[in-house]
C-alpha positions, 0 to 999 in steps of 0.5 A, a space after each residue: 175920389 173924383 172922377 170915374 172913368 170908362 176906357 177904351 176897347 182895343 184889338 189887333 188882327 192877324 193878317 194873312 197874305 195870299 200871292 197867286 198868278 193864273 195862266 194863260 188860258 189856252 196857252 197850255 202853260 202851268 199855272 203858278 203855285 197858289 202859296 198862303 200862310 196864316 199866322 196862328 199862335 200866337 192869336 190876336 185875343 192873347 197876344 201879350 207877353 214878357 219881355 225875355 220869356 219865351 213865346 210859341 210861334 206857330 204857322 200854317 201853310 198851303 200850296 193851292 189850297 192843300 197843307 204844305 208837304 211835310 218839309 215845307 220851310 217856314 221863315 220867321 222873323 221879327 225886329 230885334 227877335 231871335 227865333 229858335 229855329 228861325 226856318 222850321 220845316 212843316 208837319 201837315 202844313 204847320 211850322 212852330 218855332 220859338 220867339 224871344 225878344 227883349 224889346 217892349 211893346 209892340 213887334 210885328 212877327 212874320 211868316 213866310 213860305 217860297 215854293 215853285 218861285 211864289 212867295 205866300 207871307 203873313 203878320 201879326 202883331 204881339 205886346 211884349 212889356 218889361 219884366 214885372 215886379 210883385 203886386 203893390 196895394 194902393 189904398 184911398 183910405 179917405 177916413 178919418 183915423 179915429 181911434 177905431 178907423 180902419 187905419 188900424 187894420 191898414 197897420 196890421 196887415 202891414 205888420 202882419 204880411 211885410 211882404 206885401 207892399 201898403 201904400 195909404 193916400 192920407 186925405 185930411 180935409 180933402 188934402 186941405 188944411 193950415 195945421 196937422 191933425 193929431 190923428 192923422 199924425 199918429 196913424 200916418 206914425 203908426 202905419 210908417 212905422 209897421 212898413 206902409 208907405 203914406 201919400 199925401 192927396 191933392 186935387 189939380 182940377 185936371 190942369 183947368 186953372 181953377 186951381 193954379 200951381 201955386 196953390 196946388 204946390 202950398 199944399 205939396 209943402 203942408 203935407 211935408 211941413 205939418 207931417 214931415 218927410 218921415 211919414 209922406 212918401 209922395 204925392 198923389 195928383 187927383 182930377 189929372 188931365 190926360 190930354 197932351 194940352 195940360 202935359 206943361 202944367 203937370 210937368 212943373 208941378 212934377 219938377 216941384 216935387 222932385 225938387 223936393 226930394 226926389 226920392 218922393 213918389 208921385 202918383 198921378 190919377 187920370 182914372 184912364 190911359 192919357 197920352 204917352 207924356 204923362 209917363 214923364 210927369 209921374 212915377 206911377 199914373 191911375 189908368 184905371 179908376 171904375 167898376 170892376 165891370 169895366 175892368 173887365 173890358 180894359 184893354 191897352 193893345 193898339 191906341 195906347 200900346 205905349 204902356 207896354 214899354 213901361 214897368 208894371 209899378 208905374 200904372 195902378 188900377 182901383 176897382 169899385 162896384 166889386 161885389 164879392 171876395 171872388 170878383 175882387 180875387 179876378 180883378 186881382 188877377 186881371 191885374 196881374 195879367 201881362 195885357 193889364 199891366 198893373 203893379 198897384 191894384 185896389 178894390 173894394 164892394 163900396 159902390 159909386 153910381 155914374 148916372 147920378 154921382 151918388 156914392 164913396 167907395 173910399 170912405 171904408 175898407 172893402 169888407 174883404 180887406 183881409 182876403 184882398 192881401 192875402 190874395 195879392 200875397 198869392 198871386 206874387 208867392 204863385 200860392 193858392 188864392 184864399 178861399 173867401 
């Protein structure tokens, strides 16, 4: 699968607002109270959380650079928030309070104290995302079913943990051909038929025009017509432009498919976060495609904040360069996360060098395959991860 993506970093700050007057010199009058207020739960490195679930709310205040005396009321408030109590009072300068909001996405919080006719406030910025649903394995099983292929264990997790959600993105001949292949027929049969799900791979060229949309909604049709609808679920949409320039040109051809049959899925693979209007041109977009390295670094807060307002089954991550059971087991849990965001997760040891395009980390199932449905089995069930 092409290409490899990195992303970007982002990051939110506090901000704390500090109001103060001086007097008149030798006038002899009091000088004005000296009122701050910093916000200090939730932080700016954790600051991502459910919709509808609460969230701690804590901030601290000083008058003339001493902790507000015990009493001191704190007001909290927020768009479309409620806060329980929205006006707590103060112990050693610090108010808590709770937070519940069933908005998404960003919401700016408030804090504000008045006190000897000065008022001190400060901000934060929190992500709140949609309720999540459970974990679902995507799965680039570009190999051949052979008689002994690893599409035989891909049926056999799918029948052995029903619970945990199998999706194969079938690749004949990088997704083209003028006939079935018997072989993909009966593992795509054999695998339906266990409780996976197949999709059917096309490249799109990122909407460059080196592959026009007639050619790419020819192959669309191949795979329901040499397959069947019985055992393609949907579409994944490789090489996907992730720039506002090409939303037309994946818009037509998401309109194509689901003119088909809209209960079809697709699945759309930037390999990176795009712009917001990709959201409408697939039911499920790749924002992460690169080493488990990177993943660690992934970031959506900010720049691409828009995400949050989206469920989690309609962004994937696939990792490669994961070394190890423990380090696929922590990309897994990085997934999970509320920052990450991700319903669809993959990873696998197999390797792809950037600098010099060598490598396929999809041409096997990781080594761990076992270990990585048992670990997404877990993470949904709140069970202890397998040991590797």
């Amino acid at each position: 699968m092409h290409p490899f993506h990195n992303l970007l970093r982002l990051s939110a700050l506090p901000l704390t607002a500090l109001l103060a007057s001086c007097g008149g010199g030798d006038s002899g009058e009091t000088p004005a109270t000296v009122v701050a207020v910093q916000i200090t739960a939730p932080t700016a490195t954790d600051n991502v959380f459910t919709a509808g679930t609460p969230v701690a709310v804590r901030a601290s205040a000083t008058l003339n650079g001493a902790a507000a005396a015990d009493g001191t009321v704190v007001n909290f408030s927020a768009p479309s928030a409620v806060f329980v109590p929205a006006a707590p009072t103060s112990r050693a300068g610090v108010a808590a309070s709770t937070l519940t909001s069933n908005a998404t996405g960003p919401l700016a919080i408030s804090a504000s104290v008045t006190e000897g006719g000065q008022t001190g406030s400060a901000t934060q910025t929190i992500y709140l995302r949609p309720q999540p649903g459970p974990l679902e394995i995507l799965v680039p099983a570009y190999f051949y079913p052979s008689a002994t292929s690893d599409w035989n264990a891909l049926t056999a997790s799918a029948i052995a943990h029903p619970s945990v959600a199998i999706t194969a993105i079938m690749n004949p001949n990088n997704g083209v051909f003028s006939s079935a292949d018997a072989n993909f027929t009966r593992a795509a049969t054999q695998f339906v038929g266990a409780g996976g799900k197949v999709l059917g791979y096309v490249y799109t060229r990122y909407g460059k025009g080196s592959r026009s949309i007639a050619d790419i909604k020819a192959n669309i049709d191949k795979y329901l017509q040499f397959y069947g609808r019985e055992r393609i679920g949907g579409i994944f949409l490789d090489e996907m432009a992730s720039d506002t320039s090409k939303l037309d040109f994946y818009r037509e051809i998401y309109r194509y498919i689901k003119g088909i049959d809209p209960s079809l899925r697709v699945v759309g693979n930037p390999g990176l976060i795009p712009t917001a209007g990709y959201a409408g041109v697939a039911d499920t977009l790749v924002s992460f495609e690169g080493t488990a390295a990177d993943y660690q670094k992934y970031d959506p807060r900010t720049q691409s904040a828009w995400l949050y307002t989206h469920t989690n089954r309609t962004q994937a991550m696939l990792t490669h360069n994961t070394a190890t059971c423990s380090a696929m087991q922590g990309a897994v849990q990085a997934a999970a996360t509320a920052r990450n965001n991700a319903g669809w997760v993959y990873a696998t040891e197999r390797e792809f060098n950037y600098a010099t395009g060598v490598g396929n980390p999809w041409a096997a199932l990781p080594t761990y395959w076992d270990a990585l449905v048992q670990t997404v089995d877990a993470v949904n069930t709140g069970a202890t991860l397998p040991r590797c």
